[in-house]
Backbone as CSV, one residue per row, in Angstrom:
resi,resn,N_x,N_y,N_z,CA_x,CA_y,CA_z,C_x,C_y,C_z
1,UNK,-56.716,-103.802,69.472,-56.182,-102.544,68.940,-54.672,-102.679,68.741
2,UNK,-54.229,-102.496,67.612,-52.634,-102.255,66.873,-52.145,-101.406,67.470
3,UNK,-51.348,-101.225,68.395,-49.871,-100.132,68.848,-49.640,-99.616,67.616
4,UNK,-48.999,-98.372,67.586,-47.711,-97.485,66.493,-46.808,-98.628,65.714
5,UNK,-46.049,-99.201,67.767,-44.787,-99.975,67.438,-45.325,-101.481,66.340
6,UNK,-46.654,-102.176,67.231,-46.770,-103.123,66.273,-46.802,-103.038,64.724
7,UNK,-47.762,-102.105,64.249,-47.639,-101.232,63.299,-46.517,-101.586,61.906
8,UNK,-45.479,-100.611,62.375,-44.434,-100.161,61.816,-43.745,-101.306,62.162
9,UNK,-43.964,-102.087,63.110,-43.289,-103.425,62.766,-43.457,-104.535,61.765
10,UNK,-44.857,-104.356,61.352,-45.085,-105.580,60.508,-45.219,-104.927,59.302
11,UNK,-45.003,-102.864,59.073,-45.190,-102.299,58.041,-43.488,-102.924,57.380
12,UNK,-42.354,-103.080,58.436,-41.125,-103.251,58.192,-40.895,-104.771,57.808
13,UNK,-41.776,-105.555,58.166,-41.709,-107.021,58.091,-41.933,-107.101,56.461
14,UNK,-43.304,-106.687,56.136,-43.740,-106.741,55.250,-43.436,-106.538,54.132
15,UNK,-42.530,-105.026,54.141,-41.965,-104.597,52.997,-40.298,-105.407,52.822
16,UNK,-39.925,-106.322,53.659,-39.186,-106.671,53.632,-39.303,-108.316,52.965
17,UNK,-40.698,-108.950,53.403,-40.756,-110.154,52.457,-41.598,-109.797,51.543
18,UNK,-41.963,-109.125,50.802,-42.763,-108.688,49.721,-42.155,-107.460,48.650
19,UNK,-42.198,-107.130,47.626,-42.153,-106.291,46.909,-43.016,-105.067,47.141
20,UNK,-43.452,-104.042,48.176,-44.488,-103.382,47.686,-44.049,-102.388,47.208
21,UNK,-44.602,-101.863,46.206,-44.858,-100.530,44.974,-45.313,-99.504,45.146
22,UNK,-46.736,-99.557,46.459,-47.111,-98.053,46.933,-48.173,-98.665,47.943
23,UNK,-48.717,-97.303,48.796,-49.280,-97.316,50.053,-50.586,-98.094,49.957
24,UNK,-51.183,-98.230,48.609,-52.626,-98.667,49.024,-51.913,-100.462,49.089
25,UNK,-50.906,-101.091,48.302,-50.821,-102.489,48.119,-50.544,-102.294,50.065
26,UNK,-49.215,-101.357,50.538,-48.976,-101.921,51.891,-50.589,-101.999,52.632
27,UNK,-51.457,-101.125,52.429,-52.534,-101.305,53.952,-53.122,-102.338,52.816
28,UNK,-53.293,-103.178,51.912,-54.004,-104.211,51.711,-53.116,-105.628,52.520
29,UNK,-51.984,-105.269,52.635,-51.055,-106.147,53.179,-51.306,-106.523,54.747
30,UNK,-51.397,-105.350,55.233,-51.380,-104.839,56.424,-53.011,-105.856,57.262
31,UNK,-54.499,-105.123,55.876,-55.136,-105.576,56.523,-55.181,-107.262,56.124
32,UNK,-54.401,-108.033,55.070,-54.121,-109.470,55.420,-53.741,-109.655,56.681
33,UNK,-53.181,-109.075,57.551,-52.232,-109.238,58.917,-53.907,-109.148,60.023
34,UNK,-54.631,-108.823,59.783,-55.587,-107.927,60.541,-55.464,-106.696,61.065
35,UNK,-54.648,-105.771,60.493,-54.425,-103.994,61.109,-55.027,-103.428,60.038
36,UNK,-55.764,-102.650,60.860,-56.605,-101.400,59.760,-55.760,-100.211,60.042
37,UNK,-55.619,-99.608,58.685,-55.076,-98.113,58.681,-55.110,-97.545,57.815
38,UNK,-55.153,-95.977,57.767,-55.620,-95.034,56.720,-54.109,-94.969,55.850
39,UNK,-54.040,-94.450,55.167,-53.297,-94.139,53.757,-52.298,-93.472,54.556
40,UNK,-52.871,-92.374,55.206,-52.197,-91.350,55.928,-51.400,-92.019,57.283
41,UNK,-52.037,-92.652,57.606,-51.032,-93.074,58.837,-50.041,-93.964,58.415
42,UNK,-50.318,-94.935,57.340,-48.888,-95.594,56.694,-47.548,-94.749,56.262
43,UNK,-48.474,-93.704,55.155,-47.248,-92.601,54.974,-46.582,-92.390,56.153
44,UNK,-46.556,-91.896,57.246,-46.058,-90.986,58.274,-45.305,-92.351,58.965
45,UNK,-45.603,-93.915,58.962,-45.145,-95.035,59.149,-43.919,-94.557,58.585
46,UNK,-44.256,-95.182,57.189,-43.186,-95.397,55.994,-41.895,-93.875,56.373
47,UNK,-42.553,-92.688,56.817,-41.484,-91.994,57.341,-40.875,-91.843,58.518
48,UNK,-41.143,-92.415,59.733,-40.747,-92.442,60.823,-39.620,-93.810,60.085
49,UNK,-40.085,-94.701,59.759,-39.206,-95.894,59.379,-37.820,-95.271,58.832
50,UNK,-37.826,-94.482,57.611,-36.934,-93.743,56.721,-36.925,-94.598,55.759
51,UNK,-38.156,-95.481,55.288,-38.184,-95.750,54.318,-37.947,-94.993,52.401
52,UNK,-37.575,-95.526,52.121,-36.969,-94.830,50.233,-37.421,-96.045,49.288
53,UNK,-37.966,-95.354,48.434,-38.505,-96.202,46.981,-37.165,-96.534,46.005
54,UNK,-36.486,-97.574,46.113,-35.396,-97.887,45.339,-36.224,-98.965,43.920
55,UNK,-34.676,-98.525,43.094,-35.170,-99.174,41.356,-35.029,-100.618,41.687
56,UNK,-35.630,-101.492,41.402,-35.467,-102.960,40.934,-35.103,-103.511,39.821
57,UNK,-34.370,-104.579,39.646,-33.779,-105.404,38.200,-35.410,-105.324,37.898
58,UNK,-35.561,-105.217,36.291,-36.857,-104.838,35.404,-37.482,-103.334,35.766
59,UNK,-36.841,-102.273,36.392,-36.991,-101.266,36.804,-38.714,-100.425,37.678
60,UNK,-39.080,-101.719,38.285,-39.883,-100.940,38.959,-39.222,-100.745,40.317
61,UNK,-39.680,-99.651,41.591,-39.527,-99.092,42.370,-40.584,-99.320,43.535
62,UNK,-39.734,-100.290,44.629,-40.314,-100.507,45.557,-39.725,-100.365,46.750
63,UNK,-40.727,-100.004,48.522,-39.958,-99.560,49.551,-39.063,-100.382,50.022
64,UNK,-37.651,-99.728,50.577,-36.780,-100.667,51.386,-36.893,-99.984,52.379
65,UNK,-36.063,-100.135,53.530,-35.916,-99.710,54.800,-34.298,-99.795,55.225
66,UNK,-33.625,-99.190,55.357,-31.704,-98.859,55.277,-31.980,-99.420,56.442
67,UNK,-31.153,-99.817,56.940,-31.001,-100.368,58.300,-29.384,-100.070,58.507
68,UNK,-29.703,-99.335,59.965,-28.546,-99.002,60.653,-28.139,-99.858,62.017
69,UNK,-27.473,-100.691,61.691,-27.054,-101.483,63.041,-25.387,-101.957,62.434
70,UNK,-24.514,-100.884,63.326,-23.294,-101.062,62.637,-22.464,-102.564,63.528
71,UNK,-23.165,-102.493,64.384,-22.540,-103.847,65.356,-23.201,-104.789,64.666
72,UNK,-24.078,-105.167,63.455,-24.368,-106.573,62.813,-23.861,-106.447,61.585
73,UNK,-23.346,-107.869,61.303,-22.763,-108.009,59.788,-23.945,-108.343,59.258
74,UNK,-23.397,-108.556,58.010,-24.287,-108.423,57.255,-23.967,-110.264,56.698
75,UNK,-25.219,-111.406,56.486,-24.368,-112.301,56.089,-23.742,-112.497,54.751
76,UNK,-22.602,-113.350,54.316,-22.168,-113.214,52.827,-22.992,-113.556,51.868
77,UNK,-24.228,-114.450,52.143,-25.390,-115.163,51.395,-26.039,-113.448,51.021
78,UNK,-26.641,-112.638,52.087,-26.963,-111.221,51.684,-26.262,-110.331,50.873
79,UNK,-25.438,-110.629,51.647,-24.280,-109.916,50.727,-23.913,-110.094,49.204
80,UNK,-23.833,-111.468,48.952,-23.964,-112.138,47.433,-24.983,-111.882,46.567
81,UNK,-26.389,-111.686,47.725,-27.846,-111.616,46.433,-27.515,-110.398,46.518
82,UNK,-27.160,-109.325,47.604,-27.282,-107.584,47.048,-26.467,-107.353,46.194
83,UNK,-25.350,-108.052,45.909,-24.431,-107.676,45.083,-24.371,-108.126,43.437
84,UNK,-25.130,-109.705,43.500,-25.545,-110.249,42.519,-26.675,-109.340,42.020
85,UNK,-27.618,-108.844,42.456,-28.776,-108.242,41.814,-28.348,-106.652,41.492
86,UNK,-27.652,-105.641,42.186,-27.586,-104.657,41.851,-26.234,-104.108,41.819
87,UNK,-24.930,-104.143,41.288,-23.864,-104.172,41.216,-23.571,-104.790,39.007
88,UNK,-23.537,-103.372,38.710,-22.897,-104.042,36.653,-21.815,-103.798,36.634
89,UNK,-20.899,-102.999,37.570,-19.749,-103.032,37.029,-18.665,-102.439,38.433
90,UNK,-17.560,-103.090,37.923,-16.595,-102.970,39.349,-15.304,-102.337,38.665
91,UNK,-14.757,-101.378,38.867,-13.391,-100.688,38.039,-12.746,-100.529,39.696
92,UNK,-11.374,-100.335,39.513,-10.399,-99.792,39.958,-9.365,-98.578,39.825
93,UNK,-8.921,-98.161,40.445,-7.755,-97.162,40.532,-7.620,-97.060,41.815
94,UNK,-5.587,-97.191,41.623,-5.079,-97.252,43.309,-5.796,-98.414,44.090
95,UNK,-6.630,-97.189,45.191,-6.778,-97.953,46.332,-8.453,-97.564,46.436
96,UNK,-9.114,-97.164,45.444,-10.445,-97.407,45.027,-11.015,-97.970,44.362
97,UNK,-12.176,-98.552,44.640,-13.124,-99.444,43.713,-14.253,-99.110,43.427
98,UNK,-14.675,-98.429,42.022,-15.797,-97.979,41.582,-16.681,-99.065,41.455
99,UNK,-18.574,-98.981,41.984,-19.651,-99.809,41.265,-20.552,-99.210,41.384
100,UNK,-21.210,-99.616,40.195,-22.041,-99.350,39.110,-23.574,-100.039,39.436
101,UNK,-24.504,-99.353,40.297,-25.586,-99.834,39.972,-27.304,-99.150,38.913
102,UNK,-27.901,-99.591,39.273,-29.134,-99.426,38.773,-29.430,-98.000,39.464
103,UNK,-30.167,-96.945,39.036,-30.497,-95.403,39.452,-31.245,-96.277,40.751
104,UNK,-30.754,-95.359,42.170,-31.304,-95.250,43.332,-31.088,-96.897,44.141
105,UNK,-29.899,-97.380,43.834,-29.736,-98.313,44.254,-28.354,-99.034,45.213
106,UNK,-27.715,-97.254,44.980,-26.652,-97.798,45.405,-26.205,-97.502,47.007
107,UNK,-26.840,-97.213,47.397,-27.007,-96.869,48.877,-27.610,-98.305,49.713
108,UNK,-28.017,-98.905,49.326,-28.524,-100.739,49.684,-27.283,-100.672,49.689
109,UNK,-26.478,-101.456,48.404,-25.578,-102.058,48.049,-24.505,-101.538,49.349
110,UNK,-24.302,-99.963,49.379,-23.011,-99.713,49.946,-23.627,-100.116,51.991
111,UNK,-24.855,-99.961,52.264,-25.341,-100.689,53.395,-25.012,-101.835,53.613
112,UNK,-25.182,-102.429,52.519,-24.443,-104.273,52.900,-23.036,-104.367,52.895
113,UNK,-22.282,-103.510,52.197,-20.961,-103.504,52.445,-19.935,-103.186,53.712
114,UNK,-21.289,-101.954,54.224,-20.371,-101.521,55.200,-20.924,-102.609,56.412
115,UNK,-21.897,-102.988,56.275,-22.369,-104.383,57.467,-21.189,-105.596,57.459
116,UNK,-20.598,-105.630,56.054,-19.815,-107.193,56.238,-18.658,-106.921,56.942
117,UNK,-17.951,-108.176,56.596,-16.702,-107.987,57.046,-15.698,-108.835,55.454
118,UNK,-16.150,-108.006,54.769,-15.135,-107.680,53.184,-13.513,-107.567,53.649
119,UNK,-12.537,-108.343,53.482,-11.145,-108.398,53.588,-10.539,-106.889,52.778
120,UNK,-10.275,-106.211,53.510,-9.516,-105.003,52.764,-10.248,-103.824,52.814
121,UNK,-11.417,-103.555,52.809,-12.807,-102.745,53.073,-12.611,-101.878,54.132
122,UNK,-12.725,-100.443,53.958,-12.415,-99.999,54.936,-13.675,-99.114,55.146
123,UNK,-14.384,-98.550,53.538,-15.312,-97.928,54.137,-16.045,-97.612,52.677
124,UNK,-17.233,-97.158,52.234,-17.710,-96.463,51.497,-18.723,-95.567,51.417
125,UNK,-19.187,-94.894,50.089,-19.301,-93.581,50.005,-20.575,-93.871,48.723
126,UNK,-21.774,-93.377,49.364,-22.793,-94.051,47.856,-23.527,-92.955,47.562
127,UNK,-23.309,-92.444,45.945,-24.303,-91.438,45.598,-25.750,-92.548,44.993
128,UNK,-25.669,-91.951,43.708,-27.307,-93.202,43.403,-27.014,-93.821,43.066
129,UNK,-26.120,-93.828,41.911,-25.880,-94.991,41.040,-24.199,-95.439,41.181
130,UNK,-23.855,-94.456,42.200,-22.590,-95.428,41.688,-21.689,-95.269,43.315
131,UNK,-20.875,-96.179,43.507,-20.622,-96.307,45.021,-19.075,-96.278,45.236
132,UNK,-18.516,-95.518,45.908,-16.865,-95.763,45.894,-16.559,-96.428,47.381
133,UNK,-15.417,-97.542,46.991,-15.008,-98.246,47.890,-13.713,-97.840,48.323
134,UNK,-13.090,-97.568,49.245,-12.150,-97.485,49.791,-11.179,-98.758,50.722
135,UNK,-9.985,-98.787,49.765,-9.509,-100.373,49.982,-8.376,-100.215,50.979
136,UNK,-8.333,-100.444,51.833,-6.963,-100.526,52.823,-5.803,-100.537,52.047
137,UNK,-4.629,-99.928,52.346,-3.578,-99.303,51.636,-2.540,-100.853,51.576
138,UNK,-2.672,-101.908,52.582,-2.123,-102.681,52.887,-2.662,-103.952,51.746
139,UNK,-3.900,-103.610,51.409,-4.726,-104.648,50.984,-4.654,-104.511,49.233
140,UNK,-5.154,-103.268,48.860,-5.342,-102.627,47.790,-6.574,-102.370,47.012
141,UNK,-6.399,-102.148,45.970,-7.401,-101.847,45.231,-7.978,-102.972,44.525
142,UNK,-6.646,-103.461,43.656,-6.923,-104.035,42.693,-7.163,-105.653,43.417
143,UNK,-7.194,-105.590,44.262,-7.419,-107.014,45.412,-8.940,-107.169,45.981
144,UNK,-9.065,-105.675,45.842,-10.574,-105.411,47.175,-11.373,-105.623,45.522
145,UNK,-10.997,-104.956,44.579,-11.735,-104.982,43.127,-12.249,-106.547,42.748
146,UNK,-11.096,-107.534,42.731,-11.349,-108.905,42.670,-12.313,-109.630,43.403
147,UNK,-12.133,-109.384,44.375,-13.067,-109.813,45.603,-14.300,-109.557,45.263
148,UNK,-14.708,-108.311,44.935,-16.006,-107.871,45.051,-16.498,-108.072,43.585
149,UNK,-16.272,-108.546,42.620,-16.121,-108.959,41.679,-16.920,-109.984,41.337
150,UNK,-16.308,-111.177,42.673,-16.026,-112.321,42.650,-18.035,-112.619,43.747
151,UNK,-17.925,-111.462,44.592,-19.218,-111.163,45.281,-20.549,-110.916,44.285
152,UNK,-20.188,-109.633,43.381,-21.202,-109.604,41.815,-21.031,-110.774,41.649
153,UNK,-20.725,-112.114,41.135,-20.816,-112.994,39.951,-20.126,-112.122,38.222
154,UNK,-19.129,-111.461,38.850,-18.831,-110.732,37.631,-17.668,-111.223,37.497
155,UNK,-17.043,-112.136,37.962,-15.408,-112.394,37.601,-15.146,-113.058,36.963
């Protein structure tokens, strides 16, 4: 018999090495693992988790899971593919840095940001599509802009 915790652990594993799209692919996933479960108990999974259906490059929409652990960085290899895949555009002013992602995507992006340790980064702010960076006054804008730039593959 499957625990809750085992559960929602391998519901989190799963959606994390796989693409899934919706609840019936996760419990087909699930029962590859050997766990049986109803439709209904994944949902209520997928919400205890705080899982969200974000857009993908070719625009389909599959679950992530935000992860809050402010004591782990995030590595720069992660950091490079989140930024390489969902990040089109990086502007400046002052001591802010506007980016530009894909609808419902920019809340990942600003998760991996605030995990690293980005030179000048002090903090950000993510609606859906678009994410403001806040650059240390010492550091700047147009510095933290380059950088992250340079993180997209956009420079």
């Amino acid at each position: 018999m499957t625990t809750k915790v085992q559960r929602q652990q391998a519901v989190s594993r799963l959606i994390t090495k796989h693409p899934v799209t919706s609840q019936p692919q996760l419990l087909e996933l699930l029962a590859g693992e050997g766990m049986a479960a109803t439709q209904a108990t994944v949902s209520r999974d997928l919400e205890d988790l705080g899982a969200v259906k974000v857009r993908v490059p070719g625009g389909d929409t599959v679950y992530a899971i935000p992860e809050f652990e402010p004591a782990r960085l995030a590595p720069e290899d992660h950091l490079r593919r989140v930024m390489g895949e969902w990040v089109a555009e990086v502007r400046c002013s002052a001591n802010l840095v506007v980016l530009r992602t894909p609808p419902g995507c920019a809340h990942v992006v600003a998760s991996a940001l605030d995990r690293s340790s980005v030179r000048g980064l002090i903090g950000t702010v993510a609606g859906d599509d678009t994410l403001l960076c806040v650059a240390d006054e010492g550091f700047g804008g147009v510095a933290l802009a380059v950088a992250l730039r340079e993180l997209a593959g956009l420079a």
